[in-house]
C-alpha positions in Angstrom: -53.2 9.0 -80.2 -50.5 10.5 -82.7 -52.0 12.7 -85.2 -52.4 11.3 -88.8 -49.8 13.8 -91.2 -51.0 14.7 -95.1 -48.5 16.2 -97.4 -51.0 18.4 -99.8 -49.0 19.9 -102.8 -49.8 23.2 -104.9 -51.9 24.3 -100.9 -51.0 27.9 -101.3 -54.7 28.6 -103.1 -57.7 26.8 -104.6 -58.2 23.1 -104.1 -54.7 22.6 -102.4 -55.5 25.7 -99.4 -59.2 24.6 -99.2 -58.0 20.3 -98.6 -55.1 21.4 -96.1 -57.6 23.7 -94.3 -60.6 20.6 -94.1 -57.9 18.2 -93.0 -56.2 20.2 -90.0 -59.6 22.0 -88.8 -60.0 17.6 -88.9 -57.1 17.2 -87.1 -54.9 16.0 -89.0 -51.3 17.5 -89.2 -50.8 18.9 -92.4 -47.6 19.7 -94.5 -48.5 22.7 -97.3 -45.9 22.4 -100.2 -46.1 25.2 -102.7 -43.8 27.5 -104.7 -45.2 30.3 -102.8 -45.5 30.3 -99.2 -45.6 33.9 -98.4 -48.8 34.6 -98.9 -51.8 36.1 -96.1 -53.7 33.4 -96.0 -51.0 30.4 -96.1 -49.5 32.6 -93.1 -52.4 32.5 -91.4 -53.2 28.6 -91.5 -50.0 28.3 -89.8 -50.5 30.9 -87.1 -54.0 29.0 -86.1 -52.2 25.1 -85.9 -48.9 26.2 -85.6 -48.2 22.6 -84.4 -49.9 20.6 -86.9 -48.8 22.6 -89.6 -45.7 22.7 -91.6 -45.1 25.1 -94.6 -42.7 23.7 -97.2 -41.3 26.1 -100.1 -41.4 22.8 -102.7 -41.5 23.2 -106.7 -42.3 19.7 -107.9 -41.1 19.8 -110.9 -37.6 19.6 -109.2 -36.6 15.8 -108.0 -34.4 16.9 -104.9 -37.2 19.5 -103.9 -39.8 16.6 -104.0 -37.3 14.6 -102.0 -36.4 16.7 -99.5 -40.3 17.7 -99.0 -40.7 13.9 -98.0 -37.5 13.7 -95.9 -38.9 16.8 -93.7 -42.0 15.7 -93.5 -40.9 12.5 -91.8 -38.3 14.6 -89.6 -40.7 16.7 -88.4 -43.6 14.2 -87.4 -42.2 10.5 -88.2 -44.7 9.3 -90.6 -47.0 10.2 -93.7 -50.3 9.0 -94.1 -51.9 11.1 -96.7 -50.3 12.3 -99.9 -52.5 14.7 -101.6 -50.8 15.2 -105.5 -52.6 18.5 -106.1 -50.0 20.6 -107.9 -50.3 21.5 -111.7 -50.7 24.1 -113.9 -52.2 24.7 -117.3 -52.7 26.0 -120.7 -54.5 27.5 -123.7 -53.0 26.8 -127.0 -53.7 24.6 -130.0 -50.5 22.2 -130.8 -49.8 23.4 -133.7 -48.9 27.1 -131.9 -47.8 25.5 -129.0 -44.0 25.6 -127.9 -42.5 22.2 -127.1 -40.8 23.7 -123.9 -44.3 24.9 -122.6 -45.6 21.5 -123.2 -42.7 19.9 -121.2 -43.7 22.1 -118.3 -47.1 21.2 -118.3 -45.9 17.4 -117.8 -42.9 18.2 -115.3 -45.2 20.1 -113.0 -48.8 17.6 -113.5 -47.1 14.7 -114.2 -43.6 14.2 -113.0 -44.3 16.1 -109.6 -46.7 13.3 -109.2 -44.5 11.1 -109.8 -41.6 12.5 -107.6 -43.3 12.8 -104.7 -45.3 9.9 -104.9 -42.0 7.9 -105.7 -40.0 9.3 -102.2 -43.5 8.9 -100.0 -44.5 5.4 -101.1 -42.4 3.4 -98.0 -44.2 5.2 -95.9 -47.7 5.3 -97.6 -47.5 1.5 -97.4 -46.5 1.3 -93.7 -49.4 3.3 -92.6 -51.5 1.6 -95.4 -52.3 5.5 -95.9 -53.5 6.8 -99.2 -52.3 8.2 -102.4 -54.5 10.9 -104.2 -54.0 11.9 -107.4 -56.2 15.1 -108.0 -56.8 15.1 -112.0 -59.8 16.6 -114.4 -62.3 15.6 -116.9 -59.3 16.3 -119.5 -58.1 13.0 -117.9 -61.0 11.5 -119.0 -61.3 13.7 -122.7 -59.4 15.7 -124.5 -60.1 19.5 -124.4 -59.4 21.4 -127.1 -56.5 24.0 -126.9 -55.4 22.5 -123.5 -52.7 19.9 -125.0 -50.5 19.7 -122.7 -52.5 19.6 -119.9 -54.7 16.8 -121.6 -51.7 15.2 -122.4 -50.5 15.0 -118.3 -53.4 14.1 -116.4 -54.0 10.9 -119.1 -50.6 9.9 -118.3 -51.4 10.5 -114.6 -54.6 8.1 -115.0 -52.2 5.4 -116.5 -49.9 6.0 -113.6 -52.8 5.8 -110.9 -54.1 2.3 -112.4 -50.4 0.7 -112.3 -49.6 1.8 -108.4 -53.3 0.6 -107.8 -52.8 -2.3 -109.3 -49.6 -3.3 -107.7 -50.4 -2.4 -104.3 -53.5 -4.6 -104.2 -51.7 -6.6 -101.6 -50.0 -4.3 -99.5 -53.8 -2.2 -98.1 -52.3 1.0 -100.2 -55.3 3.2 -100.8 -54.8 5.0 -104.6 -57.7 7.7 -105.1 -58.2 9.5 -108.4 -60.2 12.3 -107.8 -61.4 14.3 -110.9 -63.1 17.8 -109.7 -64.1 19.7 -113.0 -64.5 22.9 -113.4 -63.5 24.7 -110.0 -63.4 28.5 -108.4 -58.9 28.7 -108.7 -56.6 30.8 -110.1 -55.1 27.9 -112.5 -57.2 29.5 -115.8 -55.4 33.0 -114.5 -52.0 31.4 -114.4 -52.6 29.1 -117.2 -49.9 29.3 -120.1 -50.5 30.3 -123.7 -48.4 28.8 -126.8 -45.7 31.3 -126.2 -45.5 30.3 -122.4 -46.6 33.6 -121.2 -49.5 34.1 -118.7 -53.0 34.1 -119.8 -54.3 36.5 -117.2 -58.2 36.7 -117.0 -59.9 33.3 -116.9 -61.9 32.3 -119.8 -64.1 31.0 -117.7 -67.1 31.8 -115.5 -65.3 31.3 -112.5 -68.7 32.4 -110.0 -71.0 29.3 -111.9 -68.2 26.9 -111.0 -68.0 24.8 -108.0 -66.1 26.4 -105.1 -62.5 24.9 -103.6 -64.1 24.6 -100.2 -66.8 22.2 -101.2 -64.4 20.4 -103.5 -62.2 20.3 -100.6 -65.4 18.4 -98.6 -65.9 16.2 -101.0 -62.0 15.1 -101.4 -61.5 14.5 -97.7 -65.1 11.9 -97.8 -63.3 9.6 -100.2 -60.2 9.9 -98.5 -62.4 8.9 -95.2 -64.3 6.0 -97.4 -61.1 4.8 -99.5 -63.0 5.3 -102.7 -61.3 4.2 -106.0 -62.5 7.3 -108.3 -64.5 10.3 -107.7 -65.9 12.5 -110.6 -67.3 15.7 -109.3 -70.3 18.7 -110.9 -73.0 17.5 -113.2 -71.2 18.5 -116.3 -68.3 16.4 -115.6 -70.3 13.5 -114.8 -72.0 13.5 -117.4 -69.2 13.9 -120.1 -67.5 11.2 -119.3 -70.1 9.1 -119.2 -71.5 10.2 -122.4 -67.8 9.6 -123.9 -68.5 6.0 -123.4 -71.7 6.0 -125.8 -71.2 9.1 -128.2 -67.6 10.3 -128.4 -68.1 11.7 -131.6 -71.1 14.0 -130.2 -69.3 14.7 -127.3 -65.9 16.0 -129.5 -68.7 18.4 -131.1 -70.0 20.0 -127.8 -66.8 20.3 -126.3 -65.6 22.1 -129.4 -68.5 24.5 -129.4 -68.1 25.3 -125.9 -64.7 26.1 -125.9 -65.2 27.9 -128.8 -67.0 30.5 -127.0 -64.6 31.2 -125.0 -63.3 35.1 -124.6 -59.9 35.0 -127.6 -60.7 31.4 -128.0 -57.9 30.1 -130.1 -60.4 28.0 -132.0 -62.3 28.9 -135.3 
C-alpha cells in the first residue's frame, strides 16, 4: 500500500522534530519544513528514512515558500494526507513596549504561515479526506501577560480552525486543534522581546515541563482518532476550564505567576 505523506512545519526541534520522528518511525513519509535544515539531528532523520523523508528549507511567513513547500511535496510523493501547522515563534513584552513590527512577525510566522500552507494543501487534504492540525497553546484559550503578540495569533488561529471545520463538515476533512502547554523547546530561548531582539535563557522551568516526545505521542493519537481539540498537562487543563467559571481569578493567577518570572517585565 502507498505510504500516507505529512508535511510537519517548524520540524527542525521541539514539537515539530519529536511529531516528524513518531510519524516516520510510524511509517508515514514525512516532509520537515523549517528555516533551518542543517542541523545534526534533522540530518540524521534523513539518513535513517532516507526515502520517506524529505527536508524542505521553508520560512512560512513567505507565501511562495509556503507554496512551493506544497508543490514539492506533491512532486516528490503525489499526495498529502497530514498537514501538521507547527511553526511559530514568540515573545516577552508588554504592548505598551512592544514594537509594532515585532508584533507583525509574531502573526506572519503563527498565523499567516498557517494560513499559507494550509491554503496551497487544502485540495489535497480533501482528496485524501486527510487532516489539518493546527498546533496552538493555552494563550489561545487566555491571554498571557507580556506575550501580545503571540496571544494575539494563536486566538486568531482558533477562529481560523472553527471556520475550515465548519465548512468542511461535508467533504470528511479532519481539522484538529491541538493545544500542548507548557513544553521542553527552544521557543522561550528564541522568543522576541519589545525591541525584537532575542530573549536568550527561558524564563521558564524548562525540566518541570512536559517533554516534545511525549507531546509528540499524544499529537499523533488524535491524529489516529480524528479528535476535534486536545488540551494537554494539568495546568493547561485546568486553566481553561476554570476561565469558563472565574476569569477574573484566573487573570490574577496568571499575573502572579508570570510575574515571577526571571526580568519579568511585569510589576
Amino acid at each position: 500500500m502507498e505510504k500516507k505523506v505529512v508535511i510537519v512545519t517548524g520540524a527542525s526541534s521541539g514539537i515539530g522534530y519529536a511529531s516528524a520522528l513518531k510519524f516516520v518511525s510510524s511509517g508515514y513519509r514525512v516532509v520537515m519544513a523549517a528555516r533551518s535544515i542543517d542541523q545534526k539531528d534533522f540530518l540524521s532523520l534523513k539518513q535513517d528514512y532516507l526515502r520517506d523523508v524529505l527536508l524542505l528549507k521553508t520560512d512560512v511567513s513567505i507565501e511562495d515558500d509556503c507554496k512551493r513547500l506544497i508543490d514539492t511535496t506533491i512532486e516528490e510523493f503525489g499526495r498529502i494526507d497530514i498537514l501538521i501547522n507547527n511553526a511559530g515563534i514568540s515573545m516577552r513584552a508588554l504592548f505598551k513596549e512592544a514594537e509594532i513590527s515585532v508584533i507583525k512577525r509574531l502573526m506572519d510566522v503563527n498565523f499567516w504561515g498557517t494560513i499559507y500552507c494550509t491554503k496551497y494543501a487544502l485540495p489535497y487534504l480533501v482528496k485524501a479526506k486527510g487532516s489539518v492540525v493546527v498546533v496552538s497553546s493555552i494563550a489561545g484559550f487566555k491571554g498571557l501577560p507580556a506575550r501580545i503578540g503571540y496571544t494575539t495569533s494563536k486566538y486568531a488561529l482558533h477562529g481560523f480552525v472553527d471556520v475550515l471545520r465548519n465548512e468542511n463538515l461535508k467533504t470528511g476533512l479532519h481539522v484538529l486543534l491541538f493545544a500542548p502547554g507548557f513544553t521542553t523547546s527552544n521557543i522561550r530561548n528564541k522568543a522576541l522581546l519589545g525591541d525584537g531582539s532575542l530573549q536568550g535563557d527561558s524564563p521558564r522551568k524548562e525540566e518541570k515541563m512536559m517533554s516534545a516526545e511525549k507531546v509528540a505521542d499524544y499529537l499523533y493519537t488524535a491524529v489516529k482518532k480524528r479528535k476535534r481539540q486536545v488540551i494537554l498537562t494539568p495546568i493547561g487543563k485546568a486553566t481553561v476550564f476554570m476561565n469558563k467559571l472565574f476569569p477574573s481569578f484566573v487573570d490574577k493567577k496568571i499575573y502572579q505567576s508570570f510575574a515571577k518570572e526571571p526580568n519579568s517585565p511585569l510589576k
